[in-house]
C-alpha positions in Angstrom: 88.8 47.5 116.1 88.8 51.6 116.6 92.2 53.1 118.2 89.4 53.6 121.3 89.0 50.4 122.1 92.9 49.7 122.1 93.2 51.8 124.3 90.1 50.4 126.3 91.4 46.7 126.3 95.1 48.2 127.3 93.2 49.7 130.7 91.8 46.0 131.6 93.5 43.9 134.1 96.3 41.6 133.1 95.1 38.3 133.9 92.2 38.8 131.1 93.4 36.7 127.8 93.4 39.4 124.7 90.7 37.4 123.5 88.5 37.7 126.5 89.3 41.4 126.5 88.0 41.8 123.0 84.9 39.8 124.0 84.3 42.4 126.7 85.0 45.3 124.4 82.4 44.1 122.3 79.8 43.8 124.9 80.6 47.0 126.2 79.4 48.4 122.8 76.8 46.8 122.9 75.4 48.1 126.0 74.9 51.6 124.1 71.9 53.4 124.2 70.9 53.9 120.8 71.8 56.7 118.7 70.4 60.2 118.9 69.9 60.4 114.8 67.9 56.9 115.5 65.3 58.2 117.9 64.6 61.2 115.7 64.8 59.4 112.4 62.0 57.1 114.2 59.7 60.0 115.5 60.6 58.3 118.9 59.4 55.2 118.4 62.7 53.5 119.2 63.6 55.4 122.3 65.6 52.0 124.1 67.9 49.4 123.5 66.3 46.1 124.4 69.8 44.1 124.9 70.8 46.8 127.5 72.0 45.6 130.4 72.9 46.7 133.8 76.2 45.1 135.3 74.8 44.7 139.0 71.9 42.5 137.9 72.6 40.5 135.2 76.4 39.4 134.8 78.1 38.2 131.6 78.6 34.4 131.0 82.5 35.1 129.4 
């Protein structure tokens, strides 16, 4: 776990266990585009994530 997401977990709200905030933290990553260095490495073939998700229309089953 980076210093970062420390400090990400710390801003959460309180009622959160620390492992629920972790479980967050990871899905937050997760919902990265990809890297720059990946689309060009790819000739822009890989220009998406596919496990992106938006957090108004599909919700997390935590």
């Amino acid at each position: 776990m980076g210093i970062s997401t420390k400090f990400e977990v710390l801003k959460m709200s309180s009622r959160k266990t620390s492992g629920e905030k972790i479980r967050y933290m990871k899905r937050l990553k997760q919902n990265a585009p990809p890297p720059t260095w990946v689309t060009v490495r790819t000739n822009r073939k890989v220009r998406t994530n596919p496990k992106r998700r938006n957090w108004r229309v599909t919700k997390l089953k935590l």
